[in-house]
MARDO-685407 format. One record per residue (C-alpha): residue number from 1; residue in one letter; chain; x, y, z. Coordinates in pm, 1 decimal. Example, Ala and Ser with C-alpha at 12.3 -4.5 7.8 and 13.67 -1.06 7.14 Angstrom:
1,a,A,1230.0,-450.0,780.0
2,s,A,1367.0,-106.0,714.0
//
This chain:
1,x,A,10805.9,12811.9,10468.7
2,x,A,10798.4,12448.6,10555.3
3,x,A,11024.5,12330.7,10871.7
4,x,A,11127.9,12045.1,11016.8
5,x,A,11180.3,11999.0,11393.7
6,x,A,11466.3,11699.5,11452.9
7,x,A,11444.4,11586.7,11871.4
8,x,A,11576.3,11298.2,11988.7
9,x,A,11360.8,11011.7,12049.1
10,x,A,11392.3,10921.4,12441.9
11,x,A,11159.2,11231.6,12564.9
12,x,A,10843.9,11399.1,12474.8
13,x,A,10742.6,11702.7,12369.6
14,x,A,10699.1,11928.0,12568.2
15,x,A,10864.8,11699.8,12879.2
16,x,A,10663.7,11591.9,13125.5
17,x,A,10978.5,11648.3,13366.1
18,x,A,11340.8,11632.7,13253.5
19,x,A,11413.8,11818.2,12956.5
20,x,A,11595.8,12085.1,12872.5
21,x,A,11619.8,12009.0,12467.3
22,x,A,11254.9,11930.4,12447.8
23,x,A,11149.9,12187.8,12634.7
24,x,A,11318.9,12467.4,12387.1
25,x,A,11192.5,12188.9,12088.1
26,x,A,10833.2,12248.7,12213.9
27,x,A,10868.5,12624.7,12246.6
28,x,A,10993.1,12687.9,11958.8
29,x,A,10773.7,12524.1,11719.4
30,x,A,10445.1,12640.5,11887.0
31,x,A,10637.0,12987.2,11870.6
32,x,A,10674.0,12949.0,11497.5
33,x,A,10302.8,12795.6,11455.1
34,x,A,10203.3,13053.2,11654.2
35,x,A,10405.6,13309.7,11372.7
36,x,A,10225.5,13155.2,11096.3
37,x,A,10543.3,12925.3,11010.7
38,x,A,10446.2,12511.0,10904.3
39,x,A,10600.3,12284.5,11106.5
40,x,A,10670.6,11923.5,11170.7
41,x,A,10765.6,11760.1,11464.4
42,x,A,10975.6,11436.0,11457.4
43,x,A,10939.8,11327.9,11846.1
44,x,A,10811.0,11055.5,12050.0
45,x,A,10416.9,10948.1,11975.7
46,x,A,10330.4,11075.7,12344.2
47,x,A,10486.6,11420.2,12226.9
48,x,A,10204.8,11669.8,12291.7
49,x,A,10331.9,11943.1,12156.2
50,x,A,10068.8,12170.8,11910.6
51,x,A,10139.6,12127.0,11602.6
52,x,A,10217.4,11802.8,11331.7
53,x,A,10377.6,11527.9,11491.1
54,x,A,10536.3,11212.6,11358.0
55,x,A,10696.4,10939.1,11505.5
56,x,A,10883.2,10596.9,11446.3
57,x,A,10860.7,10520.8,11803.0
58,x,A,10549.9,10539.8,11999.9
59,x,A,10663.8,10597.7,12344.8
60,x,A,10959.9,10752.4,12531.1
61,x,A,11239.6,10608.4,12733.8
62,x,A,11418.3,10754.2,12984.9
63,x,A,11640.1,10769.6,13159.3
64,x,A,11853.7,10579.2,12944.0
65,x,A,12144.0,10314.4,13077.3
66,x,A,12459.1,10401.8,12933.2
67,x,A,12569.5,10725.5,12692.9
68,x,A,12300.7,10863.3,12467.3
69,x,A,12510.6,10808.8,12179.3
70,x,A,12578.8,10472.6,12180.2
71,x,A,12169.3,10388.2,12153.5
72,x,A,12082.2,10325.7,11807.5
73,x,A,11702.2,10411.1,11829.8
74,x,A,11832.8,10792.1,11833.9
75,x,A,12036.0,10711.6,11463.4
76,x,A,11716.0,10519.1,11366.7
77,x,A,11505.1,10762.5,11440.4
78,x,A,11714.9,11057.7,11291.1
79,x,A,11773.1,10949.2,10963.0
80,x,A,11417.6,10812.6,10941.3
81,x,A,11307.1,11186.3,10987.3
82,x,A,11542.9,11345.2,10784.3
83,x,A,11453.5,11110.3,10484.4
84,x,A,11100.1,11179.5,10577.9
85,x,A,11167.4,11553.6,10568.7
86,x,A,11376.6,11633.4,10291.9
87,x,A,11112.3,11613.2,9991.9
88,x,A,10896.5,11861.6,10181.8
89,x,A,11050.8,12109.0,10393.8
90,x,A,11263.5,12441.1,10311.2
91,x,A,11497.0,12380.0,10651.4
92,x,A,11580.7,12070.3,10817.4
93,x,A,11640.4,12164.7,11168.9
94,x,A,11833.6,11890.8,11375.9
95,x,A,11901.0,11858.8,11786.0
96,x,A,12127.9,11603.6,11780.0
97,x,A,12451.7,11442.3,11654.3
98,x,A,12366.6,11164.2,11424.5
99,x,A,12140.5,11471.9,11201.4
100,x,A,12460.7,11596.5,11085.5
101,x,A,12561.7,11252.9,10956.1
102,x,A,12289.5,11264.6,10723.0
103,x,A,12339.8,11578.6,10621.3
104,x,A,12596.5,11543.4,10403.7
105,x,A,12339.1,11344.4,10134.5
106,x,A,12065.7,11668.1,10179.9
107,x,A,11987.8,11933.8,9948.5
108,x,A,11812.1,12168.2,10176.2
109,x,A,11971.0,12318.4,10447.2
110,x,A,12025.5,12236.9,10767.7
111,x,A,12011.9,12453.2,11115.3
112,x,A,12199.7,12242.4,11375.9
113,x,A,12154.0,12385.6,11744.4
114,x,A,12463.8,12295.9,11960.3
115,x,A,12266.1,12178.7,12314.8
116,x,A,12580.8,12033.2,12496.1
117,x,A,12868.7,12168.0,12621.4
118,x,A,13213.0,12154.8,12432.9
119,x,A,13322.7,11836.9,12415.7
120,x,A,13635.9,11766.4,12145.9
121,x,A,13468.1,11443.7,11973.6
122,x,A,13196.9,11692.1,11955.7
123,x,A,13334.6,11983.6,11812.3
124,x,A,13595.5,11724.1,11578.6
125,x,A,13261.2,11622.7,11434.8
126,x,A,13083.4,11919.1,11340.7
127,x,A,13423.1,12055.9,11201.6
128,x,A,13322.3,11713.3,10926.8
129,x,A,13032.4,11950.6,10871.4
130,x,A,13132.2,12313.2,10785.4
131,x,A,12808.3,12324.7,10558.5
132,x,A,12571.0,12326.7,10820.8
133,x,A,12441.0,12665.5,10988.6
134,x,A,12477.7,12602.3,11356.0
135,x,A,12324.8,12756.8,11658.8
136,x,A,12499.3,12819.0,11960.8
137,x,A,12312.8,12840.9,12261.0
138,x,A,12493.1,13160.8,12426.6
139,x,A,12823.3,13321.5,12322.6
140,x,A,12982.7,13116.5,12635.2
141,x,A,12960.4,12813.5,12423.6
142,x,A,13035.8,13029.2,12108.2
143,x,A,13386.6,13062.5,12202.4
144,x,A,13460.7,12752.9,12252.1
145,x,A,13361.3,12637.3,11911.5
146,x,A,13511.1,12711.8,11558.9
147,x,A,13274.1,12600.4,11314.0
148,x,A,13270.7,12859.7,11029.2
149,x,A,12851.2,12923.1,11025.2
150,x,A,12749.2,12968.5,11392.3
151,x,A,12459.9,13232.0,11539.6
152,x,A,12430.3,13271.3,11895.2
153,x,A,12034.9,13261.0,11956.6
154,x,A,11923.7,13254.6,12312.1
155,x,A,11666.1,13050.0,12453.0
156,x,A,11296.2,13163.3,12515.0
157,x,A,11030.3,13038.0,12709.7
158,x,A,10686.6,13167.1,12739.1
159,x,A,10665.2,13386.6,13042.3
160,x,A,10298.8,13408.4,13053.3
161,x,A,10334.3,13009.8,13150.4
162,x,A,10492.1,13099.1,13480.7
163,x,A,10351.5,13212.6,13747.7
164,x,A,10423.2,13581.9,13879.9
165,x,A,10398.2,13611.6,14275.8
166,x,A,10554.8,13967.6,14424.9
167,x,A,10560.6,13798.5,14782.8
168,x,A,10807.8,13518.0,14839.4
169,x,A,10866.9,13246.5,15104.4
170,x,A,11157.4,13200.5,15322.1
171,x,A,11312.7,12898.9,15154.0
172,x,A,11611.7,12845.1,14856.0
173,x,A,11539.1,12641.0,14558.5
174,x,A,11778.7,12393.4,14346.7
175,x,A,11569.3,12256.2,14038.8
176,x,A,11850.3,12042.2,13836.6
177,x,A,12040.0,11669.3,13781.0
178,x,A,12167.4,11553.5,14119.8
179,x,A,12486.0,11573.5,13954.7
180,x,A,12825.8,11695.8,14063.1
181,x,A,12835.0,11933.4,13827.6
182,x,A,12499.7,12094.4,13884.8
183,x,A,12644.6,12182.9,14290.4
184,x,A,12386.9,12099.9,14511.3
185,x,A,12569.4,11968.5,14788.7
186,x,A,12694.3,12358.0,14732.4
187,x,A,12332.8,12451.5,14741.7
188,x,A,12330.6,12251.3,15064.7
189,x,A,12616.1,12439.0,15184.1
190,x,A,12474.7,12828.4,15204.3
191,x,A,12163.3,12671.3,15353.3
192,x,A,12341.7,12572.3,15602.3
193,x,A,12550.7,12900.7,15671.5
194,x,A,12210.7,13135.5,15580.6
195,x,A,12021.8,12907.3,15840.2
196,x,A,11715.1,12931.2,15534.9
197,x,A,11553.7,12630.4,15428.5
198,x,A,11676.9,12451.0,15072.7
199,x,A,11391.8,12271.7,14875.2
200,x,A,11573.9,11985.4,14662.6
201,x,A,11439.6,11886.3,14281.7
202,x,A,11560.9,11694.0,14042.8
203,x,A,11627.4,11370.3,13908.5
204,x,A,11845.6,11074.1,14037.6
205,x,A,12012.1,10918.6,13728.7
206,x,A,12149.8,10602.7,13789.0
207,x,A,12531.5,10735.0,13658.7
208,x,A,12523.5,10970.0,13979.1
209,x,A,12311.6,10736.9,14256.5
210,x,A,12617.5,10724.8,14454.7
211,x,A,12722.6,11090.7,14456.1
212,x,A,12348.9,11124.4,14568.4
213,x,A,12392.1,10915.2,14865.8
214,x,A,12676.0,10987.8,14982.7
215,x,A,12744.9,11383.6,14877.4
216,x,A,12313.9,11477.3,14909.3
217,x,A,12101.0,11214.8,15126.6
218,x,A,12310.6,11269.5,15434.0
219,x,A,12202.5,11567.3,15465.0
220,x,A,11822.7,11535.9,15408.5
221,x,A,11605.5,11598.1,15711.6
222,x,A,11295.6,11703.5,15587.7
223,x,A,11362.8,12038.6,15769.3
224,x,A,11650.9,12288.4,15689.6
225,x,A,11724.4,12057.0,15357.0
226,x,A,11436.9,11874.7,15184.2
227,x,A,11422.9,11669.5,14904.2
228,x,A,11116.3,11632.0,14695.4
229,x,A,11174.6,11404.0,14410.2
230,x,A,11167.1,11513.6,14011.3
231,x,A,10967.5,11810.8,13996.6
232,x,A,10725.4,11808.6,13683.8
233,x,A,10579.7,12131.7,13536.0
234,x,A,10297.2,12193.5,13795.1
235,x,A,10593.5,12167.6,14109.6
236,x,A,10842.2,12365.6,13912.1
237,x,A,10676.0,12662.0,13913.8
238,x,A,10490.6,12573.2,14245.9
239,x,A,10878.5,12601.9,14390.5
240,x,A,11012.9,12851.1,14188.0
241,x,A,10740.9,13118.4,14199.5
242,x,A,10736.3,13114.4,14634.0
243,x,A,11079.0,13067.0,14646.5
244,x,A,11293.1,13389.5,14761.3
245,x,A,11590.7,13280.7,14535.0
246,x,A,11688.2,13022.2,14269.9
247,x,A,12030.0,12848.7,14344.2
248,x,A,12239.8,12813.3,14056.9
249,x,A,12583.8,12695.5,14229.1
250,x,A,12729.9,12511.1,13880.7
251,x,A,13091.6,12391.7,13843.5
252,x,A,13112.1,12355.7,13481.6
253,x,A,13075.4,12600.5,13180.5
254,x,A,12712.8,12526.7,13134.7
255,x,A,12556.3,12614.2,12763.9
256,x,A,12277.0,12804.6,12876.6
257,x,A,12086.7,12653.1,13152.0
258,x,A,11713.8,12718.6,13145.1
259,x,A,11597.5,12709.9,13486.0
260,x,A,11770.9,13042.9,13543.7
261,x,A,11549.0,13209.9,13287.9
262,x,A,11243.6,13009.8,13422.0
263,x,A,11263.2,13131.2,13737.0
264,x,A,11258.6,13476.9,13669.8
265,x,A,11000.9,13453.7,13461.8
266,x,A,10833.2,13401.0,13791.2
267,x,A,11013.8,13704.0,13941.9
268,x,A,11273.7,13479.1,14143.3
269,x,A,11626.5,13586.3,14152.7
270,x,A,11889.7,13315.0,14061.2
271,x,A,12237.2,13316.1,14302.3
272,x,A,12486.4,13160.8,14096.9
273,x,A,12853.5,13071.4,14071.2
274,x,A,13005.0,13173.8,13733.9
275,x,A,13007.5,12916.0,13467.1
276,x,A,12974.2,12922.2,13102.1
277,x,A,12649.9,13098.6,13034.5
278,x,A,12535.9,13239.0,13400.7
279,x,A,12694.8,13559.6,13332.7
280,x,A,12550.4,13659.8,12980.4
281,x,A,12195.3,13527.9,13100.0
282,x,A,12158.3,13664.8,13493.8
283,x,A,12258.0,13993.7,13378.2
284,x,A,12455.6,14070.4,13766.8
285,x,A,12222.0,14284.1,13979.5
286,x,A,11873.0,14257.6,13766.2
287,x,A,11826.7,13861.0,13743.4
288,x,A,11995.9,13822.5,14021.2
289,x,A,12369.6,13789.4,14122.5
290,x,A,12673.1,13620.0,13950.3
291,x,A,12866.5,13509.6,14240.8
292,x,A,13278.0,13438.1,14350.1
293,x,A,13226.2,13180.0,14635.1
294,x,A,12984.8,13010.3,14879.5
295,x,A,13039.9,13295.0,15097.8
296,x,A,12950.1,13569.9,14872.2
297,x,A,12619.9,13347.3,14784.7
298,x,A,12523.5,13380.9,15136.9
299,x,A,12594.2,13712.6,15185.9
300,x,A,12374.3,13829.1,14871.1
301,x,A,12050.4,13552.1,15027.0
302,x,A,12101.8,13746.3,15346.6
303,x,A,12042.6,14122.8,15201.2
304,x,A,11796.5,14074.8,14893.0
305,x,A,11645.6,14294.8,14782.8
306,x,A,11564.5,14269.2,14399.1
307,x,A,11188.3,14374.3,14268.1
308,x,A,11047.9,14049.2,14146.8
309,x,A,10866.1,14271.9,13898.3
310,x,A,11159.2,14392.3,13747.4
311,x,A,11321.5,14026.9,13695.5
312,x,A,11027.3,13932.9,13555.7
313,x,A,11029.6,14202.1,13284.3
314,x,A,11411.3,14164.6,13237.0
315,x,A,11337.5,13791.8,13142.9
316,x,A,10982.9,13901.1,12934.5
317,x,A,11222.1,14129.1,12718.3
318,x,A,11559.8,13875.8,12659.0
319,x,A,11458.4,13554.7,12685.2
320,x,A,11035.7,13510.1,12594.3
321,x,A,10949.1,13260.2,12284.1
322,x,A,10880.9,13549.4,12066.8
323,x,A,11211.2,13727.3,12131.7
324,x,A,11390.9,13345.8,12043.3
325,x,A,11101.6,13308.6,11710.9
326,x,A,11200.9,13586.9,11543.4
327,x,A,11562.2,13518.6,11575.1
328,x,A,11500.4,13178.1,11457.0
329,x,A,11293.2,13283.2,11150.1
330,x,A,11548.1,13569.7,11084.4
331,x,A,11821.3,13220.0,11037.2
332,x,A,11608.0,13009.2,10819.8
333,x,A,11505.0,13215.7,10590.8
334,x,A,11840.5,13408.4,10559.3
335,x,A,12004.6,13043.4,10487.3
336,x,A,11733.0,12984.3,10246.6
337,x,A,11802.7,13268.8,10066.6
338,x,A,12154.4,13146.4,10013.8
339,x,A,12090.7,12841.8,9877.2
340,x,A,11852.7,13054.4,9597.3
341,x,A,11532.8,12921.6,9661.2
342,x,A,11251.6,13150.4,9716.3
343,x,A,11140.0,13314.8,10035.3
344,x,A,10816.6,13285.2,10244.2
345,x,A,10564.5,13571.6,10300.2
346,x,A,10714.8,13674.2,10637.7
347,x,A,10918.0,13929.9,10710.8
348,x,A,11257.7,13879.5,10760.8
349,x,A,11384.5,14016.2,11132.1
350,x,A,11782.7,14137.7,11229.4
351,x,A,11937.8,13918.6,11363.9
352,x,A,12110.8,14138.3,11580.8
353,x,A,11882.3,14175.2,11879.1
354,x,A,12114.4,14102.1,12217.9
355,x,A,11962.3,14045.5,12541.5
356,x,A,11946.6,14408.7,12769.1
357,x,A,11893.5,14490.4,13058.1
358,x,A,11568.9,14665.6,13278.2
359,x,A,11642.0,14990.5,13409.7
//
């Protein structure tokens, strides 16, 4: 079984910092590699990812001015893989919009992961598309869809990548955009009222520079609240793994969000408002705690008392790479199977594994 990995072409993979999509891009196809699967990466040439990479543009760019849609190297790009792909692989897998566009002309099938959050230009296009076998990143984002062929699959990491320490520091983390939506001047906030230092990550887009000065930098004094720039890999889990709790404050219904299952793969709880995902993924009371209000927040940073062990082997049984893999592998070669070509050698895995909890 021959598949094709479809990113966008603006980041690398793995990222080097911001990333989400490339991230679960990288992941996965070292997770199928690592399953005996053949893949091939269409990314950016300073992707690093291990396995076969090809690229029509050498480098990465971003962050990008204007919407991510409107910049042609991303349709370029995509139908330049997809005509690259189609002679030689069993499933096309794509990450982004203009992939369905081309799928119309395709013979093989395609697997079409949904990575943003409903939207109805969105969801009007893939509705063009009812042909395509589409992955929904948690049953949050499920619901609000109504394409006929949709699998909720969660995402994986690989929890041996992060480290585990037992004994935290006395300081918050928010890893995320700087943007409205992600809540950090609502991380800010229950600093403030816990009285425990906030460590600040993320990056500054240009879109949200003024919400960043006026709604975050005011409130920066290297003391109670800190900023300390993008955080690559190395300060990620440098912040997450000492950090007595991951702040998770979102106001939107957020697909899946992938820092919260980072940082308990380094034992860290996450303190989150509700939103989209947070509740199907935190699991209330093991991963942490699903929160009403800024209040409650504080009041659960004030009396923790979670075993980092324990989050750490919640996370190791829902949401590691191979858990993801053999969903994954389960979905191609089930939709292979229905368009009568032959299967590969490996075994075909249930689909119906759903995430549990740790006693």
């Amino acid at each position: 079984m021959r598949i094709a990995l479809i990113a966008p072409p603006f980041i690398p993979i793995p990222p080097v910092r911001y990333g989400g999509t490339e991230l679960f891009i990288g992941s996965l196809a070292e997770g199928l590699k690592d399953r005996g699967v053949d893949v091939v990466v269409y990314a950016t040439g300073d992707s690093t990812v291990d396995t076969e990479v090809r690229s029509l543009y050498p480098r990465s760019e971003w962050p990008l001015e204007g919407e991510i849609f409107s910049n042609l190297k991303d349709v370029n790009h995509t139908f330049w893989a997809i005509s690259d792909a189609m002679s030689t692989c069993d499933v096309i897998h794509v990450n982004n919009a203009p992939g369905l566009a081309a799928s119309r002309f395709l013979s093989v099938p395609v697997v079409y992961t949904v990575h943003h959050p409903h939207q109805k230009t969105l969801s009007d296009f893939y509705a063009s598309y009812p042909d395509v076998n589409y992955v929904t990143i948690s049953d949050s984002q499920k619901s609000f869809e109504a394409m006929p062929k949709m699998t909720t699959i969660h995402h994986g990491i690989r929890i041996e990548d992060y480290p585990f320490r037992a004994k935290k520091q006395q300081y918050l983390s928010f890893i995320g955009r700087l943007a409205p939506v992600k809540g950090p001047h609502t991380a800010i906030e229950v600093a403030k009222r816990t009285g425990i230092p906030l460590k600040i990550a993320g990056e500054v887009q240009p879109i949200f520079k003024d919400y960043f000065e006026t709604q975050v930098k005011p409130h920066l004094d290297g003391k109670l609240i800190e900023y300390i720039g993008e955080a690559d890999k190395q300060l990620k889990d440098e912040l997450l793994s000492n950090s007595m709790a991951l702040l998770f404050p979102i106001e939107w219904d957020e697909p899946f969000g992938l820092v919260m299952i980072e940082a308990m793969a380094c034992g860290t709880p996450v303190i989150a408002l509700p939103g989209g995902s947070v509740q199907e993924v935190v699991s209330d009371g093991i991963g942490g705690f699903v929160c009403e209000n800024v209040d409650q927040m504080a009041d659960r940073i004030r009396s923790l008392s979670l075993s980092p062990t324990v989050i750490r082997r919640y996370a190791q049984e829902n949401f590691s790479v191979e858990v993801m893999v053999k969903k994954y592998i389960a979905l191609y070669e089930s939709v292979i199977a229905a368009e009568g070509a032959p299967l590969s050698e490996i075994d075909t895995i249930s689909l119906s594994v759903e995430p549990r909890a740790v006693a």
